[in-house]
Every structure is written in structure tokens, then in C-alpha cells.
C-alpha positions in Angstrom: 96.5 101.7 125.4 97.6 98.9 127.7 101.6 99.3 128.0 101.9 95.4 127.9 99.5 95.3 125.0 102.5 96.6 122.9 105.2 94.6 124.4 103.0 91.4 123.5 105.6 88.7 121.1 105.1 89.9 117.4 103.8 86.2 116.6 100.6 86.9 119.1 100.1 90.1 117.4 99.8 89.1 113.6 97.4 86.5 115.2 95.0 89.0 115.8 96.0 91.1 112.9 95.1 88.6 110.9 91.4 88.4 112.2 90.9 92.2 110.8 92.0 91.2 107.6 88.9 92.1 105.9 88.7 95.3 108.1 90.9 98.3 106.7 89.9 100.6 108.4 90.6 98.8 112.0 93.8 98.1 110.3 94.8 101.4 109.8 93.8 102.4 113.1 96.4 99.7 114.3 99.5 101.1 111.9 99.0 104.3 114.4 98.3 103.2 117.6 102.1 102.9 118.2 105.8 102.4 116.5 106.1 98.6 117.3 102.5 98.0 115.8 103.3 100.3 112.8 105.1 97.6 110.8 103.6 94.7 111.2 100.5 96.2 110.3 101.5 97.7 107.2 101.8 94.4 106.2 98.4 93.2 106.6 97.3 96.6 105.6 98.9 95.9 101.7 98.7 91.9 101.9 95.5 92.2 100.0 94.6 94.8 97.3 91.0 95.4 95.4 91.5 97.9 92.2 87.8 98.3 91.9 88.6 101.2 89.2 90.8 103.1 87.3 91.2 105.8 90.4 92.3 103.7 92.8 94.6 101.8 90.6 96.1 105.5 90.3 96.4 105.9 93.8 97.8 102.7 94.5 100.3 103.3 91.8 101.5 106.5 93.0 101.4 105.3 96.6 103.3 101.8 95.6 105.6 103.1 93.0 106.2 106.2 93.8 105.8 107.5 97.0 106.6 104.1 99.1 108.2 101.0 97.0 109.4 99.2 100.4 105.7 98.2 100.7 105.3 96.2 97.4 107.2 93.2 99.4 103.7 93.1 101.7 101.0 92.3 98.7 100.3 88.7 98.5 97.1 89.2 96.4 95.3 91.7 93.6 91.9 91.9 92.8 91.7 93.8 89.6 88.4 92.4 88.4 86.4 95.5 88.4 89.3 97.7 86.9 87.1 98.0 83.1 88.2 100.4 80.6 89.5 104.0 82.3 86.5 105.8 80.5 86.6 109.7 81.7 90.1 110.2 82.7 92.4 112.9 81.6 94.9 112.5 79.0 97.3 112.9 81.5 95.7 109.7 83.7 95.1 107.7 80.8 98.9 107.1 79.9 99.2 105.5 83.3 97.0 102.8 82.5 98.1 101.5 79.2 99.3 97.8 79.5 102.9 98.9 79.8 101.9 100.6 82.8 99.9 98.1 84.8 102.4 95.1 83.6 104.7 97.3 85.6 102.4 97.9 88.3 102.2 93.6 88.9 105.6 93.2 88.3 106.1 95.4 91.0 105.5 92.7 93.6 107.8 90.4 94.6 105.7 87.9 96.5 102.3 88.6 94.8 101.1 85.2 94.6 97.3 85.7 93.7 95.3 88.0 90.9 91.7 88.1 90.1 91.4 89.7 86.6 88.6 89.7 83.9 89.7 89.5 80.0 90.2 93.3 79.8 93.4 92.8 81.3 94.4 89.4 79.1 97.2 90.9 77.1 99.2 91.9 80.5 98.8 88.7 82.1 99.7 86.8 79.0 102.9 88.5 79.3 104.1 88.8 82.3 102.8 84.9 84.0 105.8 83.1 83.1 108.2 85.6 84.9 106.0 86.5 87.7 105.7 84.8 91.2 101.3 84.7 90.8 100.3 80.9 91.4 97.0 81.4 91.8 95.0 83.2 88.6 91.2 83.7 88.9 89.5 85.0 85.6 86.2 86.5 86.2 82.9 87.9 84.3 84.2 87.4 80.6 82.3 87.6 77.8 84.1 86.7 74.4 83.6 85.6 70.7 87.1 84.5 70.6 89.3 82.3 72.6 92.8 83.0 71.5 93.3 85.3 74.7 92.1 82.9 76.6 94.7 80.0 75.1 97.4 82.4 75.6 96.9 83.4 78.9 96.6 79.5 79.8 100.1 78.7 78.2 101.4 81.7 79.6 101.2 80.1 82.9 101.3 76.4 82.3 104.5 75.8 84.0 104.1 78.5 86.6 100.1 78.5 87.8 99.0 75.3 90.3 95.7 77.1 91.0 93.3 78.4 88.4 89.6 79.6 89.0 87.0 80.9 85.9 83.8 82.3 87.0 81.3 83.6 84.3 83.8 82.8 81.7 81.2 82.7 78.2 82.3 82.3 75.2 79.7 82.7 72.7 81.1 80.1 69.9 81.4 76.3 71.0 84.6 75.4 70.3 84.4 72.0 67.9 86.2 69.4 69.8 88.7 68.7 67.3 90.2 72.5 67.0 93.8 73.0 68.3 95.4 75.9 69.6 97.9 77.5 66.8 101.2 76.5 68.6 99.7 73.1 69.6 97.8 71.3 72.9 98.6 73.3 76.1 100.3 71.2 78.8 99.8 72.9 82.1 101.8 70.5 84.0 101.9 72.8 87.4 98.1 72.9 87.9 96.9 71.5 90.8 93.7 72.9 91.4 90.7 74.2 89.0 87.4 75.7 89.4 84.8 76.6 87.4 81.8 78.3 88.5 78.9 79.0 85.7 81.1 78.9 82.8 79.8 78.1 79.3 81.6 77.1 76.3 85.3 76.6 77.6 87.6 75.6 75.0 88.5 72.4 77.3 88.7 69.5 74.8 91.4 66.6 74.4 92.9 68.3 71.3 93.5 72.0 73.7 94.1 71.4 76.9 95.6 68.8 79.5 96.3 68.5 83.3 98.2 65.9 83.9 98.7 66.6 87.6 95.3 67.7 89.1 94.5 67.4 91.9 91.6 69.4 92.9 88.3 70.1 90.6 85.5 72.5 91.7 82.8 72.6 89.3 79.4 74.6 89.8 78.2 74.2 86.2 75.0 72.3 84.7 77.2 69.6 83.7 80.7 69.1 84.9 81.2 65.7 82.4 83.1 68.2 80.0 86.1 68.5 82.0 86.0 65.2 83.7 86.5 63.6 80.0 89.5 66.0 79.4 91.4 64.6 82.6 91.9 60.9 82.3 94.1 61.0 85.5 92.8 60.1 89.3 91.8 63.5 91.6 92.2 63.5 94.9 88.8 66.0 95.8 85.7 66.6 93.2 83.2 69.3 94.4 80.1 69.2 92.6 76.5 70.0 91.7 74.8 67.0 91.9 73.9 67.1 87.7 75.9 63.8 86.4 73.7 61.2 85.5 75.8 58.7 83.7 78.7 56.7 85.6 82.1 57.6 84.8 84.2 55.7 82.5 86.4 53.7 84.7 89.5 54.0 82.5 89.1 57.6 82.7 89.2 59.3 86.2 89.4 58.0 89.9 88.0 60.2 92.9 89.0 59.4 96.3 86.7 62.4 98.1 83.7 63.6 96.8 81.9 66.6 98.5 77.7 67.3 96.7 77.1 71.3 96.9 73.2 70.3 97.7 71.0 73.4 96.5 67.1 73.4 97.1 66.9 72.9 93.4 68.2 69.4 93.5 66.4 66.6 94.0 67.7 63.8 96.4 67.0 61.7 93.1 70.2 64.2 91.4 72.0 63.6 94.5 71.7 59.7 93.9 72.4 59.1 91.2 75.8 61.7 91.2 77.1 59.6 93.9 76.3 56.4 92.3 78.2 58.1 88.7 81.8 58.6 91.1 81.2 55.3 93.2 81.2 52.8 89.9 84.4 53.3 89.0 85.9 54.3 92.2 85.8 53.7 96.1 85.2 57.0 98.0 87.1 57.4 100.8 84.9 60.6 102.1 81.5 61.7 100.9 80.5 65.1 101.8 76.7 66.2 101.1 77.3 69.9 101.6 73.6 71.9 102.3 74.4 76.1 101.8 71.5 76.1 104.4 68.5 73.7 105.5 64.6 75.9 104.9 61.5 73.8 105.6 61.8 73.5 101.0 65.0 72.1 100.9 64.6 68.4 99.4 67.1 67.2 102.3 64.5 67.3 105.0 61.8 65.2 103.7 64.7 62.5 101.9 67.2 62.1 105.0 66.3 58.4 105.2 65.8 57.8 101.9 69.2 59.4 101.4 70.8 57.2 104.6 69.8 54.2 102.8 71.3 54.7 99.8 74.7 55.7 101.4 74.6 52.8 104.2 74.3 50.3 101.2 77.5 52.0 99.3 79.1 51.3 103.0 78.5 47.7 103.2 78.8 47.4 99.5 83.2 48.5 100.2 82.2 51.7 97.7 82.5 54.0 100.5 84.7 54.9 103.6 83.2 57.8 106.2 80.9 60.4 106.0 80.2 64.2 106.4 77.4 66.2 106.5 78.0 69.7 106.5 75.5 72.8 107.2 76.8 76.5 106.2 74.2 78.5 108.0 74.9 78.6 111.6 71.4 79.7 112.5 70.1 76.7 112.7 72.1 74.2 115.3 70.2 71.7 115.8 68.7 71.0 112.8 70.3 67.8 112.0 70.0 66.1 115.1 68.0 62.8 115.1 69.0 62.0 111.3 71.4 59.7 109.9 71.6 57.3 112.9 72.2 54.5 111.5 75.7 55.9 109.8 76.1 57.5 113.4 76.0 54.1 115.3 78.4 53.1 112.9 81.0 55.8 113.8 81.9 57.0 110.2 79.5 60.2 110.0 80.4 63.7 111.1 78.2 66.5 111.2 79.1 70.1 111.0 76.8 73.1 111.3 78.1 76.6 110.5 81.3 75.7 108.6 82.4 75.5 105.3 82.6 72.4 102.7 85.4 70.2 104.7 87.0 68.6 101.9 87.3 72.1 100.3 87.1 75.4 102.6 86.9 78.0 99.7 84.9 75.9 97.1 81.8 79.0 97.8 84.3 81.9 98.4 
């Protein structure tokens, strides 16, 4: 190795450390190359952890409790989603993964401010959220009959969490609108941001839950009008499937950026009619039309004009500010030149190819 590749400031360094994030075993390779790379690659090394079973949550136990407890102050986030039940373990194993166990094993982090989890694992996070330093909770592929463990998990961390995501959340039983949780609505007063990706059934109803301070609302559902009536506040950024087709109640919520995930399902006649639900109410400041990626069947290329009409007469109408039309596939880099010139000559549209959603970076993560 260079000699003045290891005398390089420790800033530069984690700079490009953090480039290899998703690459452990590059990282690794760093933590030996020499002594002044050693510990600051340990700490990218543990910043983020994936429990994909009961044998690595073993390992990392013995390594994290056991064997080296200095590096529990490097994990930031857990991804425990695919630890299920321990199924052919010893008796020995098993005791190490009752609840008492793992609650232990989170608690063990002082600065562990994210956890992906499914419902198997609802009866530790329920009781260790309000004393633990995790902000950001994401619950994924749940299937349940009952929603008590889902209420308690949520007032678990109502003062504590400002970031919750469900994906594949299904309860089986509709929750009737009236119901209320045993101890009473849930206020989750700390929440900031919430996503829901392809959820069904969530027990979100006036007489549950409220969230008095979001900010933030991802939805990738059918409908998202469910959890727009429970918020009656104003939200900064809505992400959505073009799917509404009734204006919003006006006394009920205010959006001041709205970014369309456009699929090749959706028609430019969904995608209308979505923006025109937000922009009765409201005044957008930003509109984004997100496109995953443009093929010769995606609706967007024959309805470009159609769809600059509609969004130049919201523009002189005062219902909306700038523009942004974003492309995730990179493949493609000229495919939206010529279109949207009008907007262009204007000077409030952007276009980006090969990015993510602007007004939300990790709305698709």
C-alpha cells in the first residue's frame, strides 16, 4: 500500500468507507490493511447489521456480547426481519433466543437508531421502545388475525419513534372504525414520517390512532384516502400512487410537495385526476411525476403533452409552484429531451435521469 494512503486525514477516509458500505467483505479487507485503518473501519464494519437467521443472530451475539462489547457503540441499524422462529437448534441454542435474550441483545446498543423487524419479534420491541435509542422502526411481512401487538408496539414508541415504515403488514379482520384500543386512542406525538407500502387492513381509524405532527407520508397502497382522513393536519411531502380520485376535504389536510410514483399501470387519466384531488384544497409548491423507468408501454410517452397541459393550466391557475420530473433508470439519458417545453421555457421544470424521487430519496428503498 501507498505510505501516504494511510497518513490520509481520518475525515477523507470514512468518506470513502462510507462508499463500501454495502460491501463487507471490501470492508473487512480494510480493518486489516493497517493499524490506523483498523478502527475506523470497525465502525462501518458493525454500523449496519442483517440477522437473516437464528445462526447468525448467535454469532453476532457471542461476537457483540461476549467476545467484543466495545463494538456495540458502532451499530446504528438492525435488520432482524428474516430472523423467524429458531426451528432446528439445540436446546442449548434455543435458550439464547428467547425474548429475554434478544431484548438484551438490542439493548445492547447504545446508538442503535434503526430496526427492521416482522411481528415475530412484537413482544420485544413492545418492551424495550420506550427505553431504547431506535427512532426509526420498520415492521415488515406480517400476517395477523389480531391487532393488539400491533397497538402495543405503536404506543410503545409514541413518544420515542419519528420514523415508522409497514410493508406487507395484513391483517386479515377489518378493524370497524369505531373500535378503540383497550387503554384508549394512541397519540404518537414524535412521528414525523410514515410509510406504508402494500399494507391491508391497518387498524388506522380516528378512534385508534393520531399524528399530530407528521410530516412525511409515503403511501404505495391501492388507496391511500384511509390515512389521509386519520391526519387532519397539513404535511409537508405526500408520495403517492396515482389511485385518489376524489378531492381532498379542505378542512382536512394541506400538502405543500407532492411527488406521483408513475408505474406503467397507471393511466395519465389516474395521474390527473391525483393531482387535481391535492391541488383543490391546496397550492403545491413542487410537483414530482416520478417514472421507476420509461419502456416504449409506459403511458408517459404517448401523454407527455396531454400531461404538460394539464400541469401548465394548474401554473397559471396559482395551484402550482415548480416542477420535477424524475427518471430512475439511468439507461436511458436522453429520453426526456424534447418534452415539456413549454414548462421548460418557463424556468420551473427540472428533469433528472438516473436519480431517485427528489422530494423523497428512500421512498423505493
Amino acid at each position: 500500500m501507498d505510505p501516504s494512503t494511510s497518513k490520509l486525514p481520518p475525515e477523507l477516509l470514512s468518506l470513502v468507507f462510507n462508499e463500501l458500505e454495502g460491501d463487507k467483505a471490501s470492508l473487512r479487507s480494510c480493518v486489516l490493511t493497517c493499524k490506523s485503518w483498523h478502527d475506523l473501519c470497525l465502525a462501518h464494519v458493525y454500523r449496519n447489521l442483517v440477522v437473516s437467521n437464528a445462526l447468525t443472530y448467535l454469532r453476532l451475539y457471542r461476537r457483540l456480547m461476549i467476545d467484543a462489547p466495545h463494538l456495540c457503540c458502532h451499530v446504528r441499524r438492525i435488520d432482524m426481519s428474516g430472523f423467524g422462529a429458531p426451528g432446528t437448534l439445540d436446546s442449548f441454542s434455543l435458550e439464547w433466543c428467547d425474548d429475554d435474550h434478544i431484548q438484551s441483545f438490542l439493548q445492547a446498543f447504545p446508538r442503535l437508531n434503526a430496526l427492521k423487524c416482522s411481528s415475530h419479534l412484537y413482544n420485544v420491541v413492545s418492551h424495550m421502545l420506550q427505553q431504547s435509542p431506535i427512532t426509526t422502526l420498520h415492521i415488515d411481512s406480517s400476517l395477523s388475525y389480531d391487532v393488539k401487538w400491533f397497538f402495543h408496539i405503536l404506543r410503545a414508541g409514541a413518544a420515542t419513534l419519528k420514523n415508522l415504515k409497514l410493508e406487507d403488514v395484513d391483517f386479515r379482520v377489518r378493524l370497524s372504525p369505531r373500535a378503540t384500543p383497550n387503554d384508549g386512542k394512541i397519540s404518537m406525538l414524535a412521528l414525523e414520517e410514515l410509510t406504508v407500502v402494500e399494507c391491508c387492513n391497518l387498524p388506522f381509524h380516528i378512534t385508534t390512532v393520531e399524528m399530530p405532527n407528521l410530516k412525511v407520508l409515503v403511501c404505495q397502497v391501492y388507496d391511500c384516502t384511509d390515512y389521509l382522513h386519520i391526519l387532519r393536519t397539513s404535511l409537508m411531502t405526500l408520495v403517492i400512487e396515482p389511485t385518489i380520485e376524489e378531492p381532498l376535504d379542505q378542512n382536512q389536510i394541506i400538502v405543500d410537495n407532492l411527488c406521483i410514483l408513475w408505474f406503467p399501470q397507471h393511466e395519465v387519466g389516474n395521474v390527473k385526476a391525483t393531482i387535481t384531488s391535492v391541488c383543490v384544497p391546496t397550492r403545491l409548491a413542487h410537483l414530482e411525476v416520478f417514472l421507476p423507468s420509461i419502456l416504449l408501454a409506459h403511458p408517459f410517452t404517448t401523454s407527455s403533452d396531454d400531461l404538460e397541459a394539464f400541469v401548465l393550466r394548474l401554473h397559471l391557475d396559482g395551484s402550482l409552484g415548480r416542477v420535477t420530473v424524475t427518471v430512475e433508470d439511468p439507461s436511458q439519458p436522453d429520453i426526456l429531451d424534447g418534452v415539456f417545453k413549454e414548462l421548460n421555457s418557463l424556468g420551473i421544470l427540472e428533469i433528472r435521469v438516473g436519480k431517485p424521487p427528489l422530494l423523497h430519496p428512500s421512498a423505493l428503498l
